[in-house]
C-alpha positions in Angstrom: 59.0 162.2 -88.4 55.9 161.2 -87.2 54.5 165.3 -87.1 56.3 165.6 -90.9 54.5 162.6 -92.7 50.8 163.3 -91.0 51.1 160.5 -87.5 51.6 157.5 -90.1 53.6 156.1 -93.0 52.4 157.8 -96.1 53.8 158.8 -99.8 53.4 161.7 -101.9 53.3 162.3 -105.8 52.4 165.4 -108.2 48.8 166.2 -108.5 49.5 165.9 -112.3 50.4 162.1 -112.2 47.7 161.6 -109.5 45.1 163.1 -111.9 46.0 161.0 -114.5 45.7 157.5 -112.2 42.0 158.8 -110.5 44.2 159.5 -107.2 43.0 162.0 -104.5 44.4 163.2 -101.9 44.4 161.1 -99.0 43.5 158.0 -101.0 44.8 154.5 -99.8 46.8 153.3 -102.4 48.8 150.2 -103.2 52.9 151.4 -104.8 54.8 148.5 -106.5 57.4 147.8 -108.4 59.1 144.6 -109.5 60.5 144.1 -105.9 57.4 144.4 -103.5 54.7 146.7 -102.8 53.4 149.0 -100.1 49.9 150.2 -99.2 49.7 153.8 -97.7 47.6 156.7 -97.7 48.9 159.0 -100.6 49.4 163.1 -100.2 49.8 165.4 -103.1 52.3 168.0 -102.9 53.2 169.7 -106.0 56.9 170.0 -104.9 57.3 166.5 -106.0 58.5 165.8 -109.4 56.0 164.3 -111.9 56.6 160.7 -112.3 58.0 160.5 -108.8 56.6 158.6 -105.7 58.2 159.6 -102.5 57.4 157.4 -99.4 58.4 158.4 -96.1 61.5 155.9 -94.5 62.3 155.2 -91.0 59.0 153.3 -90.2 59.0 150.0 -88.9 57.1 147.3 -90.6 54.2 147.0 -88.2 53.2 150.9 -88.9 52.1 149.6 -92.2 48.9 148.0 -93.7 50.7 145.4 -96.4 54.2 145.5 -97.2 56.8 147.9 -96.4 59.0 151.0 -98.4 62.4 149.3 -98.3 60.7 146.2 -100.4 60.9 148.4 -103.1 64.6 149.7 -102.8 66.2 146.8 -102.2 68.9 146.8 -105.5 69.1 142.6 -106.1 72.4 142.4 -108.2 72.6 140.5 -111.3 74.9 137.5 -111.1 77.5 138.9 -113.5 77.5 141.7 -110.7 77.9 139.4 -107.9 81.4 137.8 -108.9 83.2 140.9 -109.1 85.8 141.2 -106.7 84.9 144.1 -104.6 81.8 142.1 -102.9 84.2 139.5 -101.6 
C-alpha cells in the first residue's frame, strides 16, 4: 500500500475536475463532504472518472494531517431507516 499511494495517504481525481478547482498535482488539499473532511496531498491520474475523488483506505488515523477517509463514508441512517426490523 504504502509503495502504491506514494509512502503516505493521498487521493486522486481527473486532471479535468482539478483544472477546473486550480488543483495541481501534488497539491495539499482539504476533501469534505457533509460527514467530515480529510487533508491529503492530491495526485492526478486520468484513469479516475471526472467528478470522482478516490482516497487511498487502510491508513490509520495518525498517518494523516486533519481528519481521516472513513469520516466521509460513514452512511448515518435516517431514523425511518433505523426501526426497520433487520437492524435489530
Amino acid at each position: 500500500m504504502r509503495e502504491l499511494s506514494g509512502g503516505k495517504p493521498t487521493g486522486r481525481m481527473n486532471p479535468i475536475d482539478a483544472e477546473k478547482e486550480g488543483i495541481k498535482d501534488g497539491d495539499k488539499v482539504e476533501v469534505y463532504n457533509h460527514r467530515g473532511h480529510v487533508t491529503i496531498e492530491m495526485r492526478l491520474d486520468q484513469v479516475i472518472p471526472p467528478g470522482t475523488v478516490q482516497v487511498w483506505f487502510g491508513w490509520r488515523q495518525e498517518a494523516f494531517e486533519d481528519g481521516m477517509y472513513s469520516e466521509l463514508i460513514i452512511l448515518e441512517l435516517p431514523a425511518w431507516e433505523k426501526s426497520k426490523d433487520y437492524l435489530r
